[in-house]
Wavefront OBJ file of the C-alpha trace (Angstrom):
o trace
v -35.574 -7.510 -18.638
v -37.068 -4.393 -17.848
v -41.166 -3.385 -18.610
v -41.744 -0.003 -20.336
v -45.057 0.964 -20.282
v -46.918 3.890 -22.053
v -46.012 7.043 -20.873
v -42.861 5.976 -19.283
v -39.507 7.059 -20.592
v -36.922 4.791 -22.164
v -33.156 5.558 -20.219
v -30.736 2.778 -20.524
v -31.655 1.791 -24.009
v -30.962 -1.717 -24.743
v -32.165 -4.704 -26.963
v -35.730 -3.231 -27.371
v -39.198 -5.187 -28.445
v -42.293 -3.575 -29.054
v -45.454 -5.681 -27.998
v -48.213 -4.597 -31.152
v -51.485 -6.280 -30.774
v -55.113 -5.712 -29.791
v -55.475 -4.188 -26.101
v -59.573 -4.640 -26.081
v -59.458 -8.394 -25.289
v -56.619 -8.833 -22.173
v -58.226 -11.637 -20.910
v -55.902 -13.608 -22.635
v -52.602 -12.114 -21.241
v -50.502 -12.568 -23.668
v -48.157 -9.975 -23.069
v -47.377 -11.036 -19.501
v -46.673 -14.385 -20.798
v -43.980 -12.871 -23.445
v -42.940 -10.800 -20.190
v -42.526 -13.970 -18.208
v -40.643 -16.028 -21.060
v -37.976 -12.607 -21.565
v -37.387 -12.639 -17.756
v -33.555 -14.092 -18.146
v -32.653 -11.686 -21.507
v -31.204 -8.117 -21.075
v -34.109 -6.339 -22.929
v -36.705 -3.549 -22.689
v -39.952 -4.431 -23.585
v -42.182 -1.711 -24.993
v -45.726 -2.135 -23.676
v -48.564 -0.433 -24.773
v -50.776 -0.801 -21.984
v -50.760 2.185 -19.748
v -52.369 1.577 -16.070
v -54.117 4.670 -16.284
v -55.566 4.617 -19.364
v -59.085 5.673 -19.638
v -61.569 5.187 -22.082
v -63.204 8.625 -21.685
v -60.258 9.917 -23.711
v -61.697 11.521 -26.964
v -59.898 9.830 -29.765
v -58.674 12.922 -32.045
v -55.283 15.137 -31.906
v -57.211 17.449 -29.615
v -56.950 15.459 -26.534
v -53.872 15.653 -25.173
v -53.782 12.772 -23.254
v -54.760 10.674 -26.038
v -52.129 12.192 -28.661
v -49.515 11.649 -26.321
v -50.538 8.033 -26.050
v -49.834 7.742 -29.536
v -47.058 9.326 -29.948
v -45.265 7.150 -27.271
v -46.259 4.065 -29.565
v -44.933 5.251 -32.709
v -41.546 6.471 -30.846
v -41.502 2.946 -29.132
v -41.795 0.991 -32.249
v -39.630 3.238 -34.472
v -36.976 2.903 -31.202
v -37.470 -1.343 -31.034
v -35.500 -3.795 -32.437
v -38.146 -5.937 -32.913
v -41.652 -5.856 -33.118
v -43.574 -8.697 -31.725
v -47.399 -8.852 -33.321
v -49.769 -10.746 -31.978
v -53.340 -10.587 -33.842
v -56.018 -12.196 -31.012
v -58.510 -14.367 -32.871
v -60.812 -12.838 -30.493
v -60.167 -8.786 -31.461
v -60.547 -6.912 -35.084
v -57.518 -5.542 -33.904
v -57.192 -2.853 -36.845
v -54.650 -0.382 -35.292
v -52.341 -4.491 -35.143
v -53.077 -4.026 -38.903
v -51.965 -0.439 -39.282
v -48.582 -1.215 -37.282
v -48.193 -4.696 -39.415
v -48.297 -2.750 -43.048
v -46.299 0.269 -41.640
v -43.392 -2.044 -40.704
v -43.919 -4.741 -43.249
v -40.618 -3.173 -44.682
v -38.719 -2.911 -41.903
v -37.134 -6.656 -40.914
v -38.465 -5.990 -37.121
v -41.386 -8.039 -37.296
v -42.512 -11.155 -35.404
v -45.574 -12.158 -36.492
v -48.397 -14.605 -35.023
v -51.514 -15.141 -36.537
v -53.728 -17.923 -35.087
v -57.148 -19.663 -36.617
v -59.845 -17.581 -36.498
v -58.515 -14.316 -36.656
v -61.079 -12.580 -39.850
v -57.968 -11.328 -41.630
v -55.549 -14.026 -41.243
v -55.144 -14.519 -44.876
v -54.417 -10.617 -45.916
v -51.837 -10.879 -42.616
v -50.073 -14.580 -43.991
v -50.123 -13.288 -47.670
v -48.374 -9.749 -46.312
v -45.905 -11.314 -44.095
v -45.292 -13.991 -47.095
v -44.392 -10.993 -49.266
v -42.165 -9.065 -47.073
v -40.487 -12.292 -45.525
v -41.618 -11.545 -42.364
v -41.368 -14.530 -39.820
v -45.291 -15.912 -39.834
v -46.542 -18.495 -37.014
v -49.604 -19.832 -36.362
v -48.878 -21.176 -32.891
v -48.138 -18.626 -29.674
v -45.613 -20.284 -28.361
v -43.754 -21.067 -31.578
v -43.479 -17.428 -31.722
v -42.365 -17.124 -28.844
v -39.577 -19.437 -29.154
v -38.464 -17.123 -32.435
v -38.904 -14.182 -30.341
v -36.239 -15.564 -27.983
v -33.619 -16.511 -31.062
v -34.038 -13.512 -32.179
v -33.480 -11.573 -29.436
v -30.327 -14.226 -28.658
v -28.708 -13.127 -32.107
v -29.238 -9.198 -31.502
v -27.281 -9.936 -27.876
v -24.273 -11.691 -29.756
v -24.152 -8.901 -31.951
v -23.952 -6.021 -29.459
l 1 2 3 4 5 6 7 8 9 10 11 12 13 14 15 16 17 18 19 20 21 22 23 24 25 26 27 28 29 30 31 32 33 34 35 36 37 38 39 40 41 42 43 44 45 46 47 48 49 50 51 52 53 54 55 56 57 58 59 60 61 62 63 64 65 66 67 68 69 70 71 72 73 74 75 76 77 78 79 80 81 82 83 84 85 86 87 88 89 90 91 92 93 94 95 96 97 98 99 100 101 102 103 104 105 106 107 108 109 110 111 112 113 114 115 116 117 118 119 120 121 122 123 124 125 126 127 128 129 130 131 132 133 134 135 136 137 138 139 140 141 142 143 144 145 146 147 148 149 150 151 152 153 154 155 156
């Protein structure tokens, strides 16, 4: 397993999976704990969270900084196989919302939803639509992030 983070370059392009969830509330660290249950599996993970990020960053096409923050998102998740989501109960997490309805198409989703999250419904009645693997519980999601990933390998 190898960690990409934003602004860092894919090389050796494997089995990719794009980590798409709110990155206001990291108290939770959910990410490292999908990064610690991926350690055995031959894949790049595509993480969003850039160690120098910096809030000061104005948040239009104008800043350059910012733009290419974006940009390295959407060529991450158009690049990944799959597309883990993760909506925090915690977070309105509407750029999670954006990425869920601009890949509801796709068949790359993950998706995990828990209790109290304010849109859970439009999320379960989307991913109901479009097929799209739904859990409720982290780690069950998890454990279908790790099948899935398993099938990809077999394939390759």
């Amino acid at each position: 397993m190898k960690v990409i983070k934003a602004p860092e370059k894919d090389v050796d392009r494997k089995t990719g999976v794009f980590l798409s969830g709110s990155i206001t509330n990291q108290t939770k660290g959910w990410r490292a704990e999908i990064e610690n249950a991926l350690t055995s599996y031959d894949v790049y993970i595509y993480n969003p969270l850039r160690p120098d990020w910096d809030s000061s960053w104005e948040r239009n096409v104008d800043d350059s900084k910012f733009y290419n923050q974006i940009a390295w998102e959407l060529n991450a998740l158009q690049a990944a196989d799959i597309i883990f989501i993760y909506f925090d109960s915690d977070a309105l997490a509407p750029i999670t919302l954006l990425e869920l309805g601009l890949y509801a198409r796709s068949e790359k989703l993950i998706v995990c939803c828990p209790d109290g999250y304010w849109r859970k419904g439009n999320v379960e009645i989307v991913c109901e639509r479009f097929r799209i693997p739904f859990f409720d519980d982290f780690e069950d999601a998890i454990e279908e992030l790790k099948r899935s990933i398993e099938i990809m390998e077999r394939r390759i």
